[in-house]
Phi, psi and omega in degrees: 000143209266172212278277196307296188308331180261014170265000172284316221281335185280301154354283194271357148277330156319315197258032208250311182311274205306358182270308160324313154322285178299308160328289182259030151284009156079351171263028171238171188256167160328309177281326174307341205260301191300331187285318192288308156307331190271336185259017166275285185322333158269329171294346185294272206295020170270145207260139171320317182282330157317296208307343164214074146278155215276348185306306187272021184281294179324282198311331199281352201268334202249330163359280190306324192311292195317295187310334172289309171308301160320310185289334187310291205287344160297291181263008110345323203260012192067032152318149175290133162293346180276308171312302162297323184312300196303320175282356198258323190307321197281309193296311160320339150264336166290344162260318153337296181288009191227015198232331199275144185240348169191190172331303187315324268213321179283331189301332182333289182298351141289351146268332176296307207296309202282324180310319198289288156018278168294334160254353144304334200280329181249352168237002194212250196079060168235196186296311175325317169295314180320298193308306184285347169300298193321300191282001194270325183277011165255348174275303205268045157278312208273344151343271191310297174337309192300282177004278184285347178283316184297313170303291149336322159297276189308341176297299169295353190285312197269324156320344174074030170272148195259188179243190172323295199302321194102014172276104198292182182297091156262100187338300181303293194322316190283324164277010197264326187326132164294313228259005172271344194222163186232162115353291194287319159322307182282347174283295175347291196279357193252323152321341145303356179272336154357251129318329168298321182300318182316314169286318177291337167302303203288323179302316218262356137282353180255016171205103182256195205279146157315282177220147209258319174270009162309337191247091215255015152254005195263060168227103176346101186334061194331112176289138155307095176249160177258155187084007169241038169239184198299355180193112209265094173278132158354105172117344187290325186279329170307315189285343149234048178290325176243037133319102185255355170277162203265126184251310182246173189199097196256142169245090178290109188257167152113003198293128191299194179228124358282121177318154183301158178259350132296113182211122160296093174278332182049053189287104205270136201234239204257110179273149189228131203243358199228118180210152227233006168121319184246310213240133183244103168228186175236168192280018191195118161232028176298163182198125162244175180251149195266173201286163192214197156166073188069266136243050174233120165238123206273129173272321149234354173206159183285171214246139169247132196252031185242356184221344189253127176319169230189147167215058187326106163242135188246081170274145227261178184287157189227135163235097008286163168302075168265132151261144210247127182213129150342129137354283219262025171310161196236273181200197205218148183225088165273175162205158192269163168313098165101021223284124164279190200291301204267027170053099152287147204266140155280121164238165205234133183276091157271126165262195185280190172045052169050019167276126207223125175247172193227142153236117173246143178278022156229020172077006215271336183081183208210156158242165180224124155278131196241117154238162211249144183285164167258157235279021166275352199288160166224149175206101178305112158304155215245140187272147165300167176265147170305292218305104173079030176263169206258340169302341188230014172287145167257110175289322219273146177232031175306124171269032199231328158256001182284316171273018153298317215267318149306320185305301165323295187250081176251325197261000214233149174243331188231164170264019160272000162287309188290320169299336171305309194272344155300309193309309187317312188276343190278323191286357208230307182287338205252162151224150189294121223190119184245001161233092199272124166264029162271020186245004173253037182228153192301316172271095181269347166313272197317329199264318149316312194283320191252004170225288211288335180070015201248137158156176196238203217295321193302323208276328184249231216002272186312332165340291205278322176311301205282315161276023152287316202263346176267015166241013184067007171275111193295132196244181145199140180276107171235139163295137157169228207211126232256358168164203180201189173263114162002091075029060207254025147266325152325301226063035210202146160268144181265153168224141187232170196301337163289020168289322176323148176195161171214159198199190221237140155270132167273139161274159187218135189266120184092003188241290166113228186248152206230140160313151199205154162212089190273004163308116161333127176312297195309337189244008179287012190256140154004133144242067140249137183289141174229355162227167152116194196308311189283321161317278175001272180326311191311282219336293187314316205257357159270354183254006178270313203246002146264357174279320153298335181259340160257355154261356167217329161256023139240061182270095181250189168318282183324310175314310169240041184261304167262009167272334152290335177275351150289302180303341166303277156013304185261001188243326156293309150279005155251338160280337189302326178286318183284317190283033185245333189264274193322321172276313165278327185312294173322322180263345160280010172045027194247024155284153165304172172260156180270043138274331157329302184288327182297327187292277181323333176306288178318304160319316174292307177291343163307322200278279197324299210283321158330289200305315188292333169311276206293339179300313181301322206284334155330304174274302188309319231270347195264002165273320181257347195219086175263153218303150173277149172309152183280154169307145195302133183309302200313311189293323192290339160311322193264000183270299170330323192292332208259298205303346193264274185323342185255014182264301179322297198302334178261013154265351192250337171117325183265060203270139182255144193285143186306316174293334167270119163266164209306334182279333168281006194261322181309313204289307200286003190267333156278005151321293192282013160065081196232137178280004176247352194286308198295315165319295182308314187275339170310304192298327188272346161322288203291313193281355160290296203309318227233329181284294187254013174214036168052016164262120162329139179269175155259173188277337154301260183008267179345329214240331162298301202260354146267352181261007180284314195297324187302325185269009189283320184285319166286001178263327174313273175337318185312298201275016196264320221294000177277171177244125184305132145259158173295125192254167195305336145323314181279334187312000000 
């Protein structure tokens, strides 16, 4: 391997990492991410000899100035500094790789690489990240090592030091060289990431992070979803089914086997009572803090975790904060991501219509235990008042849906009849459409029930609420997110933002307000695939970056706390095991006595030591008597030829003793009249002929005289199956 090529090339992979880092540290946008790259892939591929034209010579110098002077004049103009910081870090090595002419200029770029590294490390740490840490610490041992040998060089070079001969130092020559650097060397040295890793692990369990929100750049982006906020247009929650991030992660215990690969939960995020024709919000935005006891919070009674069934959910940051809850909640119990030493405090918001939001200060999203009530429990609810309540307003002045709506429950008396029976016609009559040409009609209500007849989950929800209300039942339009898909590498369902869904509260007397889903069943489910390759492929690598974001980067106190107290834990019951194993071997009188194990020991380091002795004499004697050329193909052909034949001969009974040679072993077999000896001697002819007397067999030949070795055993047979005749004497 020539010298210079494989140290540019470990270079420019350190400096290939660090730009990765950062790229998919999510703070960049696409055409930015996509521009870097394409101006990475070219400073890569510039031929060595460009690289020091005086043009770009010129460019390495004033190149960093201009761009400095840009992002400045960037951020005057109200750029994010973060943002400008990241772009000035990636363009600055990119110019650097596309500029550099010898050590100094690589060492650059072996420092822009661990500064980018280390801010992935503060602005992303995620699985992406988790790969290029992996791989930067196995190229840069042997990096820095290239480095520094290539420096040493050009250092003596520019000193006028000479070699053995008096000859001065030539560089190129030395960079063109095989012979400074291996195989085994460069495995060596990349093999130092090792210990190195090992040691940075053993730091980073015995000292976790402090505080988490000290790294005031580490704060994770929210997605903006739509359909959870205080004010919602017809259609909104329709935009996102075909969204695949992942917003929650539920952990379900008790799952039969095999768990569904599907499951509905109907996890209620925000409900809204008031809606004006287009658009749905509410009429009450007061938030008060909610009732507490540390961080359990009871939504109608406090929780016994020892009897009440249970869910873990873990959700990512959100805009807005909502927490997402079962219908049939008890109460919650949270903790923020990542919880540090000195603890943050959450507080959690109840709003009207039961809505419940988190404010954490580092943005990080939460996790929560939600526990459920059982299905005897009741627990009564405050009725709306009719007069003037917001639950029975009708905005639409359709006289057509008004009769509609009678028309439906004309059979029906109480109002859970009349809501069975709006569900019932809308699921059986509508079809699920998520490009509903109703949302471009002045009325999209009206333009959904009587002309397209179309439309996705929000169009049949808001349907059925508004001809609820036109029958006096009081309704409100809830959001939330209606189940997820299996994880069976996780174990956990992902629910993702195409999940979203909305579906209708009823007030119901003796009930209170009870759920309604007037969405076709086929189409509230999931639309993400749970089988074939790619499903797979999802799987793997969505439960590899959650086991990455919850065992090391949010690796906290608690965290290591319980990873030691497993480990005590399992270091306790393997000794309880082995001296319990030790103690029956002691009452069964079945140990060895130690002059025995002292016998075996000694046997054993004789045996170990026999063997390294005959290894060494083994390597001098292939050191002083090194292997002779091989022999020519035509002889190793007949030597095969041969060895099929002594194979025969020793199944037959008739073996050539290792001390006879082979033609003679042929001739005594034809002495002795062997019914294989002509056969046996042709073969031992041809393979004498063709071993030592340099004639080539031919590929007839070859093929004849494998079928003569093919015929020994049945002429051997031939000749046991006659029959001795008996001489004229013995008659």
């Amino acid at each position: 391997m020539r010298f210079g090529l494989i140290h540019r090339i470990m270079t420019t992979l350190l400096a290939t990492l660090g730009i990765l880092a950062l790229v998919t540290s999510g703070e960049l946008g696409r055409p930015q991410s996509t521009l870097f790259l394409l101006g990475l892939a070219i400073a890569v591929l510039l031929p060595e000899s460009l690289q020091s034209h005086p043009l770009l010579t010129r460019f390495a110098t004033i190149g960093p100035l201009l761009l400095l002077l840009l992002q400045v004049a960037r951020l005057f103009w109200g750029a994010p500094l973060l943002e400008i910081t990241v772009e000035f870090a990636i363009v600055l090595q990119i110019i650097r790789l596309a500029t550099r002419r010898g050590a100094a200029q690589d060492q650059q770029v072996i420092i822009l690489a661990w500064l980018h590294l280390i801010a992935g490390t503060v602005l992303g740490s995620g699985l992406a990240y988790a790969l290029c840490f992996i791989a930067f610490l196995i190229v840069a041992p042997g990096a820095l090592v290239l480095s520094h040998l290539r420096r040493e060089v050009e250092g003596n070079y520019r000193q006028g030091a000479r070699d053995r001969t008096g000859l001065p130092v030539d560089v190129p020559r030395i960079l063109r060289s095989r012979r400074v650097i291996g195989k085994t060397f460069l495995a060596l040295t990349c093999l130092l990431s090792i210990p190195i890793f090992l040691f940075t692990a053993a730091l980073f369990i015995a000292f976790p992070r402090v505080g988490l929100s000290l790294l005031l750049l580490n704060r994770p982006q929210s997605g903006r979803l739509v359909g959870f906020s205080d004010h919602v247009d017809l259609g909104g929650v329709g935009t996102l089914r075909t969204d695949p991030t992942i917003v929650l992660r539920a952990e379900i215990p008790n799952l039969p086997s095999p768990p569904p690969e599907r499951i509905a939960l109907y996890l209620r995020g925000t409900a809204l009572d008031t809606y004006d024709g287009s658009a749905w919000s509410r009429s009450r935005l007061s938030r008060v803090p909610a009732e507490r006891i540390g961080n359990t919070i009871p939504i109608v009674r406090y929780p016994s975790p020892a009897l009440d069934a249970s869910l873990k959910l873990d959700l990512e940051p959100i805009d807005p904060p909502v927490l997402f809850l079962p219908q049939n909640t008890a109460a919650l119990r949270v903790r923020p991501r990542g919880e540090p030493l000195f603890g943050t405090h959450i507080e959690v918001l109840r709003g009207s219509e039961d809505e419940l939001r988190y404010l954490s200060p580092d943005n990080r999203g939460i996790s929560y235990e939600v526990y459920l009530t059982e299905p005897t429990e009741h627990f009564p609810s405050t009725p709306p008042a009719h007069a003037n309540s917001p639950y029975l307003v009708c905005p639409t002045s359709s006289p057509r849906l008004s009769a509609l709506a009678h028309q439906w429950t004309q059979q029906a008396t109480t109002a859970l009849e009349k809501a069975r029976s709006i569900e019932t016609h809308l699921k059986n009559d509508y079809l699920y459409d998520l490009n509903s040409p109703s949302g471009a009609a002045a009325d999209p209500l009206d333009h959904f029930l009587f002309e397209s007849r179309r439309g996705h989950c929000e169009y049949f929800s808001t349907a059925m609420a508004i001809l609820l209300r036109c029958v006096d039942v009081p309704t409100r339009n809830v959001t939330g997110f209606v189940g997820g898909t299996y994880n069976r590498f996780g174990n956990y369902y992902s629910i993702r933002q195409g999940d979203a869904h909305s579906w209708v509260e009823a007030y119901i007397d003796d009930q209170g307000w009870t759920r309604f889903d007037p969405t076709p069943p086929s189409a509230a489910q999931s639309l993400m695939p749970t089988t074939g390759l790619l499903a797979t492929l999802r799987d793997i690598l969505e439960a590899m970056g959650k086991t990455w974001n919850q065992r090391i980067v949010r690796y906290d106190l608690h965290q290591q706390v319980w990873l030691f107290s497993g480990l005590r834990s399992h270091l306790l019951h393997t000794r309880q095991s082995m001296g319990s194993v030790v103690v029956q071997l002691t009452s069964n009188h079945s140990l060895p006595s130690p002059r025995i194990i002292g016998f075996t020991l000694i046997i054993g380091m004789l045996a170990i030591t026999y063997a390294v002795w005959k290894r060494r004499n083994q390597r001098l004697a292939l050191r002083n008597h090194p292997h002779q050329p091989s022999s020519p193909p035509h002889a190793r052909l007949a030597t095969q030829l041969y060895e099929k034949l002594q194979h025969e001969m020793l199944l037959l009974g008739i073996p050539r003793s290792p001390s006879t040679p082979p033609l003679k072993h042929a001739q005594q077999l034809l002495s002795d009249h062997h019914p294989c000896a002509p056969a046996i001697h042709a073969v031992t002819v041809s393979y004498l002929r063709a071993r030592f007397g340099d004639d080539p067999l031919s590929p007839t030949e070859r093929q004849e005289l494998e079928t003569l070795i093919r015929s020994l055993r049945p002429t051997a047979l031939a000749a046991r199956s006659k029959p001795v005749l008996s001489s004229p004497s013995t008659r």
